[in-house]
Steps between C-alpha positions, in 0.01 A plus 500: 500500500839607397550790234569187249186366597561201697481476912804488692659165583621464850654192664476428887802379720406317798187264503492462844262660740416871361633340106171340390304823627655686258521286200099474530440861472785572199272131322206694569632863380395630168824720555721182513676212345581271758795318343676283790499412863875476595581282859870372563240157546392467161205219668369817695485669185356272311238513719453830514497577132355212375116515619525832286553365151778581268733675772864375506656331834885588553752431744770755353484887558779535232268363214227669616661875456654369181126459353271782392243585840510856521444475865569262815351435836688416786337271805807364651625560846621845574859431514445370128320846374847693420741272272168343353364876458878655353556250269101548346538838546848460271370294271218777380205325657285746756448341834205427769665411851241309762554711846769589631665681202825311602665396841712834599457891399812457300415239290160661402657806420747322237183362355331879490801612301566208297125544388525871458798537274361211268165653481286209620233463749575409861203409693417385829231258527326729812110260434356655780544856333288362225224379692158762444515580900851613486452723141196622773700618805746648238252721289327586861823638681616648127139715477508594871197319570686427834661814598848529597645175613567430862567164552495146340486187713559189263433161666587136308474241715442111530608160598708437217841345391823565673737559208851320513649782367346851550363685824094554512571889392695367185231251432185712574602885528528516141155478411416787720803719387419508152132558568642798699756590229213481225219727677676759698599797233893515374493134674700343825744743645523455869718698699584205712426133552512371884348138457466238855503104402393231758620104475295352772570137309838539482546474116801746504294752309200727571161315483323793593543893487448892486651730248449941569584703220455865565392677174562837350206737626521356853301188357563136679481205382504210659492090351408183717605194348487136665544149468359321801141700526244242506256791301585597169474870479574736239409855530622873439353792681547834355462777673457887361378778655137509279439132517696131587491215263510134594584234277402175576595257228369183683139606458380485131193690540671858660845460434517884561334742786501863451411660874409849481610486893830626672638766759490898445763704699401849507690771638384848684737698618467674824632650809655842501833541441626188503293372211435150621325272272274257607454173325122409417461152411137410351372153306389510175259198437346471141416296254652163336471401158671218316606543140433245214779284399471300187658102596795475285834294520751708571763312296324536199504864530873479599611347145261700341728758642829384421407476138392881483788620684715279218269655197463844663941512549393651858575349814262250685279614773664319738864503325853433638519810734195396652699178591768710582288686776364189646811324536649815687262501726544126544893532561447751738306328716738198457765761645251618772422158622827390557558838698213443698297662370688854473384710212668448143492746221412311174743559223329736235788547280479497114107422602275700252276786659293482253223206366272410168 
């Protein structure tokens, strides 16, 4: 509820493929008003907002910010995310952007600020960050249950759709960033982005690809992604030096592994002298246990969110910068592809250091 009382109203732009997702869960929040499903095809909206009784259908953005929703949600394509964002954002209404935060670094950031000096909300709509394995891995690495971190190897792929308009790391790296971006501490800051694409079908764009991000601590990371697999795989490994973590989020009964297994390097020094030091390598091979994660949609948790961020007047878990971050990372690897594959350094200016 509001401080008057009442739950928030909210309105939802785009009722095409990610749209109805998110006008269920705002019908179904106790936290929300759903007022109106908004779709430049007013038929689309219709039937979108329709099936949920009493919700408005509209064709016209401009009469939608002229009403009284405190809040918007925008499901459009990416390119659509800024001007639809800005003039929301100007208007007074706070603002929940489907993934990517907006097509370029630039434009994001004008949404950051614009958001920021009118004291409303920002949020990325991150749903895998709100999934219980996720809030998991991130309360794991953030008590040291896993030691310090040495590597993560993030794999997403699949024989799905080539998109028309975006390469397979704009289309699937995303995901896999902001999971990154959400559970490692002070969030996605690689020191550089080198990223290899493959077009075996001759699309014009990568269908298939590797992205290496060294981190700070001399952690790597590495992300998979794919179109043409005929498995569907997606998995993170996590490795520290007291234990390594696997999420698999394919397998409902242990979507997380906890391996009390790994390398030890020891060190003696000998010799006389000289001092040399020889490397002693021994296995450490222990036990596995798999936490309990309660089955929850991740969505619902996600608006749940938004609304507290909004009532709270603090920024969102997963708020513009964390956008920001992701779609640095993204550019960069744009940059590095096109260089074949040289390493790019991802633009961290007027990024925030910090997060909520």
């Amino acid at each position: 509820m509001t401080p008057g009382g009442r739950p928030l109203r909210v309105a939802v732009v785009g009722a095409g493929y990610w749209g109805p997702n998110l006008a269920r869960n705002f019908a179904s929040s106790v936290d929300w008003d759903l007022a109106a499903v908004c779709d430049l095809d007013l038929a689309r909206a219709h039937r979108v907002a329709d099936p949920l009784g009493g919700v408005r259908a509209l064709s016209s953005l401009p009469d939608l910010l002229s009403s009284d929703v405190d809040a918007i949600a925008i499901a459009t394509p990416a390119r659509t995310h800024h001007p639809i964002a800005m003039a929301a954002l100007l208007a007074g209404k706070h603002v929940l952007v489907e993934k990517p935060l907006a097509d370029t670094v630039r434009s994001a950031r004008e949404m950051v600020d614009a958001a920021s000096m009118n004291s409303l909300v920002l949020m990325t709509d991150h749903t895998y960050c709100y999934t219980p394995a996720v809030s998991k891995i991130r309360d794991l690495i953030a008590d040291g249950r896993l030691g310090d971190l040495l590597f993560i190897d993030s794999t997403r792929i699949n024989l799905g759709l080539v998109q028309p308009d975006v390469d397979v790391f704009w289309d699937l790296a995303p995901h896999d960033l902001s999971i990154l971006d959400f559970i490692l501490p002070g969030g996605l800051h690689p020191d550089d982005v080198s990223a290899f694409g493959g077009d075996p079908l001759g699309t014009g764009r990568s269908c298939l690809g590797h992205l290496m991000m060294p981190l700070p601590n001399s952690v790597m990371a590495h992300v998979q992604v794919n179109w043409l697999s005929p498995t569907k795989i997606r998995q993170v490994v996590i490795g520290g030096s007291e234990r390594t973590l696997v999420w698999d989020d394919l397998n409902p009964q242990q979507r997380l592994s906890v391996y009390d297994r790994g390398v030890d390097l020891g060190r003696d020094a000998s010799g006389s002298g000289s001092r040399r030091v020889a490397a002693q390598v021994s296995y450490r091979l222990g036990d596995t246990w798999s936490p309990a994660l309660p089955e929850r949609e991740a969505l619902a948790d996600m608006v749940s969110e938004f609304a507290a961020a909004i009532r709270g007047r603090r920024p969102a878990l997963t708020d513009g910068h964390a956008g920001l971050r992701v779609l640095s990372v993204l550019e960069a690897a744009s940059r590095s592809l096109a260089n074949a594959g040289r390493t790019e350094r991802p633009e961290h200016m007027g990024l925030v250091e910090g997060r909520p």
